[in-house]
C-alpha positions as CSV (number, residue, x, y, z in Angstrom):
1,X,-88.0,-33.8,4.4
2,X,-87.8,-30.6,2.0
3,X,-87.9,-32.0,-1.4
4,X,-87.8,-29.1,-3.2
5,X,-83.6,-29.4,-4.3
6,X,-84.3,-32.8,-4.1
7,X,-87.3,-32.2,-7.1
8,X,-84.8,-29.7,-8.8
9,X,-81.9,-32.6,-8.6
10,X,-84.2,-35.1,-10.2
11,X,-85.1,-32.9,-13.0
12,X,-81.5,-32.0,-13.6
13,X,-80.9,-35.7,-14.0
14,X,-83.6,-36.0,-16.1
15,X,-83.0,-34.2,-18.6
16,X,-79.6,-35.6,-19.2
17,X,-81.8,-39.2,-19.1
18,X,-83.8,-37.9,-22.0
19,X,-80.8,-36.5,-24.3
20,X,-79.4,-40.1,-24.2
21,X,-80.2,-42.0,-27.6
22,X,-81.5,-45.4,-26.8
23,X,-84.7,-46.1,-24.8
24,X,-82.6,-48.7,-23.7
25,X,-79.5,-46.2,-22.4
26,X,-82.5,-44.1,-20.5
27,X,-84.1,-47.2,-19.0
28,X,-80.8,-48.1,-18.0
29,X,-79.3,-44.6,-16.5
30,X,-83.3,-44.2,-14.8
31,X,-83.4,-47.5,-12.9
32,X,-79.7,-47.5,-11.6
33,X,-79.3,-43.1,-10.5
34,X,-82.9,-43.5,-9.4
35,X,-82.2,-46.8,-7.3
36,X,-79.1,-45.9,-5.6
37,X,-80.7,-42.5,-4.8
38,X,-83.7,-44.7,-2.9
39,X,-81.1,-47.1,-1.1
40,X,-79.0,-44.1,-0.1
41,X,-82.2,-42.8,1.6
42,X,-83.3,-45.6,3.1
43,X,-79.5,-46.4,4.3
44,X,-79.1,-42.2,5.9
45,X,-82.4,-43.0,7.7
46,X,-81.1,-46.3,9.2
47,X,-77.8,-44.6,9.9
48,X,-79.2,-41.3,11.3
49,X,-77.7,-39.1,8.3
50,X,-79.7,-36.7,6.3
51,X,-81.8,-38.2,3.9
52,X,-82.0,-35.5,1.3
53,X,-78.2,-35.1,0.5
54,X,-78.0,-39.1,0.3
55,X,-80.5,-39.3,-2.4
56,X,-79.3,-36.1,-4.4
57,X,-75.7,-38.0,-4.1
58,X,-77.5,-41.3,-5.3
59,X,-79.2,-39.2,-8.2
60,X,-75.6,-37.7,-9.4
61,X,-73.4,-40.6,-8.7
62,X,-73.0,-41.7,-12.0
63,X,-74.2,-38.4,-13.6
64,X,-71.0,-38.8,-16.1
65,X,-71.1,-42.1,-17.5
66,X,-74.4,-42.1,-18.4
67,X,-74.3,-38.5,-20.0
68,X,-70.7,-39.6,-21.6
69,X,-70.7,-43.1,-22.2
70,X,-67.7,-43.3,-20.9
71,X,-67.0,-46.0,-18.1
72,X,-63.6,-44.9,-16.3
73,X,-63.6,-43.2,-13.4
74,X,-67.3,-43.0,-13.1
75,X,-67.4,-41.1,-9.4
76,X,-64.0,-39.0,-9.6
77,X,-65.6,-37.8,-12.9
78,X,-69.2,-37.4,-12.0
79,X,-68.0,-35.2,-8.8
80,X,-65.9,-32.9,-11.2
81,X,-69.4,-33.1,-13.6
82,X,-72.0,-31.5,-11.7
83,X,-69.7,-29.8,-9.3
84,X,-70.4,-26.4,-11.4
85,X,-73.6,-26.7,-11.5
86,X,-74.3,-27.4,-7.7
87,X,-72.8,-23.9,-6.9
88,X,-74.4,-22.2,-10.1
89,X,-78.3,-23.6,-8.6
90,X,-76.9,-21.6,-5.3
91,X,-79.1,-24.1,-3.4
92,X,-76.6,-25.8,-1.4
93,X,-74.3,-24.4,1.2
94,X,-70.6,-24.5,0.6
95,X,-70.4,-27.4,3.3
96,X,-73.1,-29.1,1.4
97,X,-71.3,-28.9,-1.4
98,X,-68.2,-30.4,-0.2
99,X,-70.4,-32.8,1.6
100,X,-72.4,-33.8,-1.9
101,X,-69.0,-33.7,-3.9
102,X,-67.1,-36.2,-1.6
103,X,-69.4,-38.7,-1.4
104,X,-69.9,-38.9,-5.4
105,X,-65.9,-39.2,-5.9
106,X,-65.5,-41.5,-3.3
107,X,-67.6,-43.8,-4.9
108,X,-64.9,-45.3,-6.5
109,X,-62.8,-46.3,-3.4
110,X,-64.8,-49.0,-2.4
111,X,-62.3,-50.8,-1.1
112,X,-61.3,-47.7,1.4
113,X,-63.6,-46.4,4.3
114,X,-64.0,-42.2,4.5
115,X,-67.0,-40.1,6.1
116,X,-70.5,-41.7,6.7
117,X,-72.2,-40.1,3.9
118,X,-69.7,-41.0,1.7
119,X,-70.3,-45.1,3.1
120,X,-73.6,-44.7,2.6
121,X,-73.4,-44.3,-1.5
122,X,-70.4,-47.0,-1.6
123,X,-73.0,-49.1,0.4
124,X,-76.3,-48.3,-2.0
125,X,-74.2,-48.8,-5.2
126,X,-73.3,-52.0,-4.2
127,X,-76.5,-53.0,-2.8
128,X,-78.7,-51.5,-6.0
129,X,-76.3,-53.7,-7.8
130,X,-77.0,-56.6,-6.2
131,X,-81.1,-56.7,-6.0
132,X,-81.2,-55.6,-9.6
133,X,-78.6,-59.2,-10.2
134,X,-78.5,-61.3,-7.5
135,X,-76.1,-63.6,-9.7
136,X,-74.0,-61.2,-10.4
137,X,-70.4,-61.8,-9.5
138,X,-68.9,-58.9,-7.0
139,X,-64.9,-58.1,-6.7
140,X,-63.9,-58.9,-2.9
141,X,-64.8,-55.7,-1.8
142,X,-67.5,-55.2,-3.1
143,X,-68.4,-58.8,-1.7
144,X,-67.2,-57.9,1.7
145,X,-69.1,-54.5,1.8
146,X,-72.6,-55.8,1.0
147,X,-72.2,-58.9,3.6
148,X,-71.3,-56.1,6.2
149,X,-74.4,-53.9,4.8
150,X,-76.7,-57.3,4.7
151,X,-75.9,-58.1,8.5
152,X,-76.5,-54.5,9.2
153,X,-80.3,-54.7,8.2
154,X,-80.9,-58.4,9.1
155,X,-81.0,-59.6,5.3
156,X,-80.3,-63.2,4.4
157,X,-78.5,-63.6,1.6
158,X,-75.2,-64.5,-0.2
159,X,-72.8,-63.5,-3.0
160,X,-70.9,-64.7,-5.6
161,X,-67.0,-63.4,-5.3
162,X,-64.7,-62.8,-8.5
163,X,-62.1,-65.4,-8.2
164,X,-58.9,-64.0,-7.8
165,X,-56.0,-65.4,-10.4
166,X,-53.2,-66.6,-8.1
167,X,-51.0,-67.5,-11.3
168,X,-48.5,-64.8,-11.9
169,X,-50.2,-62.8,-15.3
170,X,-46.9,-61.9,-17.7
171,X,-48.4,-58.8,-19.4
172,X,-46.8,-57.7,-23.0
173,X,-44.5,-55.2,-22.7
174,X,-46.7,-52.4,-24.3
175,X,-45.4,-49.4,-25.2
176,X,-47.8,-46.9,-24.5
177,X,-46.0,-43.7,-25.6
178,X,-45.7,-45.5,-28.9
179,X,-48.9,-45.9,-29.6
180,X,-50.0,-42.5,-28.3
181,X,-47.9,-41.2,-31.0
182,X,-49.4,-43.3,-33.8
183,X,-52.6,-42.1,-32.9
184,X,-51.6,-38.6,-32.6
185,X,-49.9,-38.5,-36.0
186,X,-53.1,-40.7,-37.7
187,X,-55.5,-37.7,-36.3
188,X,-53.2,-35.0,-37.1
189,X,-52.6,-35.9,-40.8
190,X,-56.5,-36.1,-41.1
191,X,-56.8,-32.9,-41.0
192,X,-59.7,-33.1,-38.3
193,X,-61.6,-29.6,-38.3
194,X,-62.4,-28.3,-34.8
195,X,-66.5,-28.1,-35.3
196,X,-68.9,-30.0,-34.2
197,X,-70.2,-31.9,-37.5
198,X,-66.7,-33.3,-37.9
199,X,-67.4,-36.6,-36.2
200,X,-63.5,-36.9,-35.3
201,X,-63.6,-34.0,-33.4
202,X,-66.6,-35.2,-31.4
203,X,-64.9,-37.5,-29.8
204,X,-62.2,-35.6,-29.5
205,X,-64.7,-33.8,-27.0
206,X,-66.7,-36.4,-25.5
207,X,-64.6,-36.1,-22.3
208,X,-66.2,-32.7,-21.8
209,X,-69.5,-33.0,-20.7
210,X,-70.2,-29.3,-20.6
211,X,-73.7,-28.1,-22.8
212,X,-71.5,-26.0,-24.2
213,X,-68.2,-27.5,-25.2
214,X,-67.8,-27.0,-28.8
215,X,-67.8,-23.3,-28.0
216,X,-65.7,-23.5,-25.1
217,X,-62.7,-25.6,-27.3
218,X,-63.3,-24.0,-30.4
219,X,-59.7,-22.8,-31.7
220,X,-58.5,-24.1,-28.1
221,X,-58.8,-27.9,-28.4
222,X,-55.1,-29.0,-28.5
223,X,-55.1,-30.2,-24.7
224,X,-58.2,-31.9,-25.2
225,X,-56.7,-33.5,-27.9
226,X,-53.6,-34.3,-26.5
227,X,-56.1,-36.0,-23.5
228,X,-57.6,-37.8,-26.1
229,X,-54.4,-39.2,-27.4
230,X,-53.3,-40.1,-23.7
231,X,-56.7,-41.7,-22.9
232,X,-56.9,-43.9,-26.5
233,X,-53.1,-45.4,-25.5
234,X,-54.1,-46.2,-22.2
235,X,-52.8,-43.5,-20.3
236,X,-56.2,-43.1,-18.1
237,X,-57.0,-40.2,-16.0
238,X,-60.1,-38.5,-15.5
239,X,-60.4,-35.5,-16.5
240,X,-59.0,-33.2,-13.5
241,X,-56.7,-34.7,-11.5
242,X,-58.5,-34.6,-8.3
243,X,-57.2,-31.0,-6.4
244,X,-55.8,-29.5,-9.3
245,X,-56.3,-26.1,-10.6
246,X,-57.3,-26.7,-14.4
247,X,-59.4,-29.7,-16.3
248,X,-57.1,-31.8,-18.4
249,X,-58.3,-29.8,-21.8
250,X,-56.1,-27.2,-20.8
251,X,-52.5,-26.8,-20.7
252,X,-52.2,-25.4,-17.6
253,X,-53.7,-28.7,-16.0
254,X,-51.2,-31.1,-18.3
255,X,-48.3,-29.2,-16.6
256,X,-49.8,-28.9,-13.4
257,X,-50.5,-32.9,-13.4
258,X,-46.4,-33.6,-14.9
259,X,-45.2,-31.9,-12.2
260,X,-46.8,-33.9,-9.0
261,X,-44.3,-35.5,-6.4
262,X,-46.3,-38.9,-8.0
263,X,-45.5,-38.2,-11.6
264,X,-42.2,-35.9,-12.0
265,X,-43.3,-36.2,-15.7
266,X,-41.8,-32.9,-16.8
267,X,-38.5,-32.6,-18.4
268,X,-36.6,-29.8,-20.4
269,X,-34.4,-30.0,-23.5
270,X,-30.9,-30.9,-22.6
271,X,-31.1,-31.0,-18.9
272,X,-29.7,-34.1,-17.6
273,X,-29.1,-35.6,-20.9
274,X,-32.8,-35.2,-22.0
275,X,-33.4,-35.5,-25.4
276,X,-37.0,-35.0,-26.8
277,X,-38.2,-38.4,-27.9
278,X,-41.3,-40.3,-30.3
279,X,-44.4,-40.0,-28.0
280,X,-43.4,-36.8,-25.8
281,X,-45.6,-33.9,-25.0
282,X,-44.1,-31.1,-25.7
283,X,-45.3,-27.8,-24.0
284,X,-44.7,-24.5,-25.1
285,X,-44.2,-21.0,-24.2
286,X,-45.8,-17.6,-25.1
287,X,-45.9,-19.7,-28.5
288,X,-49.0,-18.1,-29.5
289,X,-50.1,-15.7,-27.4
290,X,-48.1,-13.8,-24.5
291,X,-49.4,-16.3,-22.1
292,X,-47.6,-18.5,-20.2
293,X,-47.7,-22.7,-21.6
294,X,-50.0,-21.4,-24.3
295,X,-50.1,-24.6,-27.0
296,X,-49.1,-28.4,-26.5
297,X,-48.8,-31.2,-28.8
298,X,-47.3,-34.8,-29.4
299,X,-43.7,-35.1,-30.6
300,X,-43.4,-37.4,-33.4
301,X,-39.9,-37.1,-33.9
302,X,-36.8,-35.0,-33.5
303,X,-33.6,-33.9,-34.9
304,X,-30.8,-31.4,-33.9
305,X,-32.6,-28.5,-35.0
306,X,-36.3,-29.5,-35.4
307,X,-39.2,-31.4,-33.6
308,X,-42.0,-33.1,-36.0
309,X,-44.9,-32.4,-34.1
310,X,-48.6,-33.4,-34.3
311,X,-51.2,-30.9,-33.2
312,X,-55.3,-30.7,-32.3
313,X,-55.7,-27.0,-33.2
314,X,-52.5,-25.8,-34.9
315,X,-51.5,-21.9,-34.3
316,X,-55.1,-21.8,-32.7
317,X,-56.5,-22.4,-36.6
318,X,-58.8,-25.1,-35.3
319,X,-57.5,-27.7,-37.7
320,X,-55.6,-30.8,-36.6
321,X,-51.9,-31.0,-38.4
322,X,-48.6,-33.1,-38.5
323,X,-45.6,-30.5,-39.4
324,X,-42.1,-29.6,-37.9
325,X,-41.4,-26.5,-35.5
326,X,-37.9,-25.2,-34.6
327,X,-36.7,-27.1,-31.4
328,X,-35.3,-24.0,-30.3
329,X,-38.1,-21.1,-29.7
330,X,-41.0,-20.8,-27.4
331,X,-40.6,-24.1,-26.0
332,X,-41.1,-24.5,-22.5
333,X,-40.1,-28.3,-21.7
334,X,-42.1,-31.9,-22.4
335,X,-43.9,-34.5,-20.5
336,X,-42.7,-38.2,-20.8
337,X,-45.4,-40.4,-19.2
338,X,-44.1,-42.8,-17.6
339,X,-45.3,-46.5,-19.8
340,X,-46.5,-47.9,-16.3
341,X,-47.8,-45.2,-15.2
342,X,-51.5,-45.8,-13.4
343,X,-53.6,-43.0,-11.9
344,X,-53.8,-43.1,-8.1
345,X,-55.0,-40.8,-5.4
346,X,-54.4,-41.3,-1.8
347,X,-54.8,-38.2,-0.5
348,X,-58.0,-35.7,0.6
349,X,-60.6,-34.8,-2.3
350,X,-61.0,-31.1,-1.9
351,X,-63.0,-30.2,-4.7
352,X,-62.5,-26.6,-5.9
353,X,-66.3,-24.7,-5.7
């Protein structure tokens, strides 16, 4: 086997492994990328699959978590992660890349069966997981996959399953937009300034894993922090929804997401009774620039004439604000998410290289 983009992988990772902060974070991100990356190895040489693209997926798997700290969505966002940097080492093909980039997102449908690539990193995850905690208790199937895995290479062994709750679970009735808005309007009356010492800000970006974020948002974080907002209420999606055009810390990819078949998010003022409302997203048009959905923000309230908005990044001054606009001028509609709204995709990843 041809380790030399394998070597170049494992650097990559490890130098995300040494920025972490904790000896404790790098033992941790070390035992599990470098584990799964083994399994998946030893898994593609069982199954007849090539060996090398299973361990760069295992090494790159859960690239994002560990370099975020962020737990959600751990495959979809890994994939979207490194796939820049795949096609800037111009190592890979464009079918390896598709090839690499699948099998990372799909880590997260475990309970859904795609290519054999992709089974082999659902199968290593959950097999690294087990031999590192053989008491560890697994979901269903998780269970189910590692029994199936386990027969496959004549290993005795059992699991312990997660006990399902058959009693009905009443959940309170939560109103997410609500308390997107209370955030927005705490962060925008703090005056948060868009640079990097201003630890408010930070996490305003944490999403982003790029080296170079501060410079990339700087006087353009007002999606990011409408993301943010969305993310801290408990609207969670990773950050691009998987096929689309544009990450989430742009406007274009807030619009783009509002108006999917699943979502229908998007509304404009006064068609069919619609009324901007506490907790809204309002987009606008050619506000600042002569660009199309140039600015967004969170409406805080609204009267006949006004909206009482609160901004990341007002007029593209890179401060955070809570202040009124006129209802009327450069507005291009709003987003009203939904309160039960949950991300799922069903359909093909097709990531854009």
């Amino acid at each position: 086997m041809n380790n030399k983009r394998l070597d170049s992988i494992r650097i990559f990772v490890q130098e995300m492994i040494g920025s972490l902060d904790s000896e404790i974070q790098r033992q941790e991100a070390c035992v599990q990328l470098s584990g799964v990356s083994n399994t998946a190895s030893l898994l593609a040489k069982r199954r007849d699959q090539n060996q090398e693209i299973a361990a760069i997926c295992g090494l790159l798997h859960d690239y994002y978590r560990f370099n975020t700290g962020i737990i959600e969505f751990p495959g979809v966002n890994s994939a979207e992660t490194v796939r820049p940097i795949l096609r800037e080492m111009k190592a890979f093909t464009t079918e390896e890349q598709v090839t690499i980039l699948r099998a990372i997102f799909y880590r997260d449908y475990r309970d859904r069966i795609h290519g054999p690539l992709d089974e082999i990193i659902k199968d290593a995850y959950v097999l690294h997981l087990y031999f590192q905690n053989p008491g560890c208790i697994m979901q269903q199937q998780d269970a189910d996959r590692l029994q199936k895995v386990f027969r496959e290479l004549g290993i005795p062994g059992d699991c312990i399953v997660e006990k399902s709750n058959q009693e009905e679970i009443i959940y309170s009735n939560l109103d997410k937009r609500m308390r997107m808005a209370e955030i927005a309007e705490d962060l925008g009356r703090a005056n948060i300034i868009g640079l990097p010492g201003d630890q408010r800000y930070r996490e305003i970006c944490k999403y982003w894993p790029d080296r170079a974020i501060y410079q990339v948002l700087q006087n353009s974080w007002c999606a990011a922090f409408v993301y943010h907002c969305c993310f801290e209420a408990g609207f969670l999606m990773p950050i691009r929804y998987p096929n689309g055009k544009y990450r989430l810390a742009g406007v274009g990819a807030l619009l783009e997401w509002a108006h999917l078949p699943e979502t229908g998010f998007f509304h404009i003022d006064k068609h069919n009774g619609f009324t901007p409302q506490r907790g809204d997203i309002v987009i606008y048009e050619k506000l600042l620039s002569n660009d199309s959905h140039d600015h967004t923000g969170i409406v805080l309230a609204c009267n006949d004439n006004e909206i009482l908005v609160a901004e990341g990044n007002r007029d593209n001054q890179n401060y955070s604000s809570v202040f009124y606009r006129d209802r009327w001028h450069c507005i291009l509609g709003y987003i009203r998410i939904n309160n039960n709204y949950e991300y799922q995709f069903n359909d093909t990843y097709n990531p854009i290289l």
